[in-house]
VMD Tcl script that draws the C-alpha trace (Angstrom):
set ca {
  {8.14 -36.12 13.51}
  {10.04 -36.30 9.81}
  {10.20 -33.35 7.58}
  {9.59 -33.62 4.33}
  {13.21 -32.60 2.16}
  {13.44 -28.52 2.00}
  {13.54 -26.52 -1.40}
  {16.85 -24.70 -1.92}
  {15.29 -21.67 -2.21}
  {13.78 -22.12 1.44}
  {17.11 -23.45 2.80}
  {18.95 -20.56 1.57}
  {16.48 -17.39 1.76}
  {13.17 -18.79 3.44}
  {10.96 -19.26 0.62}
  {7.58 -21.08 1.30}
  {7.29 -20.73 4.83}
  {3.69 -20.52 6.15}
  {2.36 -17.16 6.29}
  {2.52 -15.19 9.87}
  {-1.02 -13.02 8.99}
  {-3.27 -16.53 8.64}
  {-1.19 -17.71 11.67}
  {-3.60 -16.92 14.49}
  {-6.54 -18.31 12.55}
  {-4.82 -21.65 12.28}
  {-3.94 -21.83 15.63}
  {-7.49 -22.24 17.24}
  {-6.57 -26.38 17.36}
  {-3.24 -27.89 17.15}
  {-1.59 -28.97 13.50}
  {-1.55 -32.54 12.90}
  {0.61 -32.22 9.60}
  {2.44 -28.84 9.49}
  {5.38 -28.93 6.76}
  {7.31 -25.83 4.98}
  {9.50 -25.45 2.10}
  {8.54 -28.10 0.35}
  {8.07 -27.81 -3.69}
  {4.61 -27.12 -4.18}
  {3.40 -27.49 -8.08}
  {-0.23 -25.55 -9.23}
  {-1.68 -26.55 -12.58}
  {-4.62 -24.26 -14.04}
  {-6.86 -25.30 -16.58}
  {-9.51 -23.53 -18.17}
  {-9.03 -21.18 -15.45}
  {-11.15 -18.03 -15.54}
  {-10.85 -15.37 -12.82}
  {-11.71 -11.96 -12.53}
  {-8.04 -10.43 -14.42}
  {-6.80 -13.62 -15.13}
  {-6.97 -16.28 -17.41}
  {-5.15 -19.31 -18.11}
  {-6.10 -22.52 -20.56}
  {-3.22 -24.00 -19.22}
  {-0.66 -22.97 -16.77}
  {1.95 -24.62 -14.35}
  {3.50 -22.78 -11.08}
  {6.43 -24.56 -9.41}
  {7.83 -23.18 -6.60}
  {8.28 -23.83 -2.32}
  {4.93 -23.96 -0.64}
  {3.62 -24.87 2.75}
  {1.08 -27.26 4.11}
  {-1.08 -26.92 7.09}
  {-4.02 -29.55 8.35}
  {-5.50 -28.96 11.85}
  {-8.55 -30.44 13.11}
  {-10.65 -27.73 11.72}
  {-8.33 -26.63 8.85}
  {-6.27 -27.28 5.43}
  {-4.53 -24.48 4.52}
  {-1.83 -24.97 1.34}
  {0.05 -21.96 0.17}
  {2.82 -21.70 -2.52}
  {5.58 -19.09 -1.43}
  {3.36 -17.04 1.18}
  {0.25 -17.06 -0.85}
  {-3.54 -19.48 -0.11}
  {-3.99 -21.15 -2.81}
  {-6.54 -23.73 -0.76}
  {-7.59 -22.24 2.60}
  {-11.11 -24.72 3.48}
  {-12.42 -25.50 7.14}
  {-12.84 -29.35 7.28}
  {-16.69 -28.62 8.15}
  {-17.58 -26.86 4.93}
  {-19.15 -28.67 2.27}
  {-16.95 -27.43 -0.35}
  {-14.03 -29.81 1.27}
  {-16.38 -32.65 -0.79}
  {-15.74 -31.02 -3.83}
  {-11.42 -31.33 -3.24}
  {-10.28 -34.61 -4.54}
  {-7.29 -36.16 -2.60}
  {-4.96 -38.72 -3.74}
  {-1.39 -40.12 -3.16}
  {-0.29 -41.16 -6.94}
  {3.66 -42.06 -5.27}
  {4.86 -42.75 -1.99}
  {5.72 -38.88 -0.56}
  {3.45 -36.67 -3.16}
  {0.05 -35.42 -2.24}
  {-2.38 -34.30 -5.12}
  {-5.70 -32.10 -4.54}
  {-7.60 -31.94 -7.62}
  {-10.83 -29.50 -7.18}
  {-13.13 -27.22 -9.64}
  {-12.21 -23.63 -8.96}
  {-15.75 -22.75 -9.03}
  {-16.76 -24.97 -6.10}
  {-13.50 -23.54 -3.74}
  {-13.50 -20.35 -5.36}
  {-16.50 -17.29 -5.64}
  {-15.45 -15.56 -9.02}
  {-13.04 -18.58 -10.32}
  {-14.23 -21.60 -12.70}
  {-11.90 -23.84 -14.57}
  {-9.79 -27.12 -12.50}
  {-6.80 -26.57 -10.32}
  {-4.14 -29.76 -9.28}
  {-2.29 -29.11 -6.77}
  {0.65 -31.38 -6.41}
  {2.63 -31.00 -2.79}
  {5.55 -33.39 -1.62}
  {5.67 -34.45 1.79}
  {6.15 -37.33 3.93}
  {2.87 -36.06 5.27}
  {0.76 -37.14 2.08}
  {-0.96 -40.52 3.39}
  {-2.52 -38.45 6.28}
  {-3.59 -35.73 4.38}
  {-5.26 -37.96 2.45}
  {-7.03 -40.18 5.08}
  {-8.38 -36.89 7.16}
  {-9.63 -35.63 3.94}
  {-11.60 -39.27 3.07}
  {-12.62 -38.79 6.30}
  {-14.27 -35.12 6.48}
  {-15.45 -36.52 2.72}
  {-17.69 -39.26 4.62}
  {-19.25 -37.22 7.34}
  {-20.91 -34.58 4.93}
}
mol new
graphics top color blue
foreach p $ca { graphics top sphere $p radius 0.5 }
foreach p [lrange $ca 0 end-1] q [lrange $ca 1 end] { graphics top cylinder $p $q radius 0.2 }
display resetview
């Protein structure tokens, strides 16, 4: 399996792997696209959360990426940012595209992923994993 190309700041002091405490959670079926350290860009708009608010912000940093057959789990540094069981209908609401070869994109309205959020999140994560990513998520899309 290729890996996508590692952030320095994971090569050098580990930054973006996949947390160890939603681990066990994730591990109920195996991964089908598991890829760490690999620059993971958040863009808020309009965001609105309880303590925070942002009319536009942009996070780059290394991030992590985890689809199972039950799971997509995406986390910048060790934090979820998008933690959604392929079964629940809020996984319509997560728009997934490939705009280049090698860059994955999830679009979604906080409010729909998110209890006390509203405003849109883009999530923009390269890795040679993108195309299937996409796919799994057209699929889920179609069966609810």
């Amino acid at each position: 399996m290729k890996r996508s190309r590692k952030t320095l700041g994971h090569r050098l002091f580990g930054l973006g792997r996949f947390p160890r405490r939603l681990r066990p959670a994730c591990t109920a079926s195996p991964a089908r696209v598991f890829d760490e350290g690999v620059p993971v860009t958040i863009t808020l708009q309009g965001f609105r959360a309880p303590g925070r608010r942002a009319a536009w912000r942009r996070r780059i940093g290394a991030g992590s990426i985890l689809l199972t057959g039950e799971r997509l789990v995406v986390c910048q540094y060790r934090w979820p940012i998008l933690n959604v069981d392929l079964d629940d209908p809020r996984i319509a609401a997560v728009e997934a595209s490939s705009p280049r070869v090698g860059e994955l994109l999830l679009r979604f309205a906080a409010e729909n992923i998110l209890d006390t959020a509203t405003g849109r999140i883009h999530i923009r994560v390269r890795t040679e994993f993108a195309a299937q990513v996409v796919a799994r998520l057209a699929r889920c899309a179609s069966l609810l």
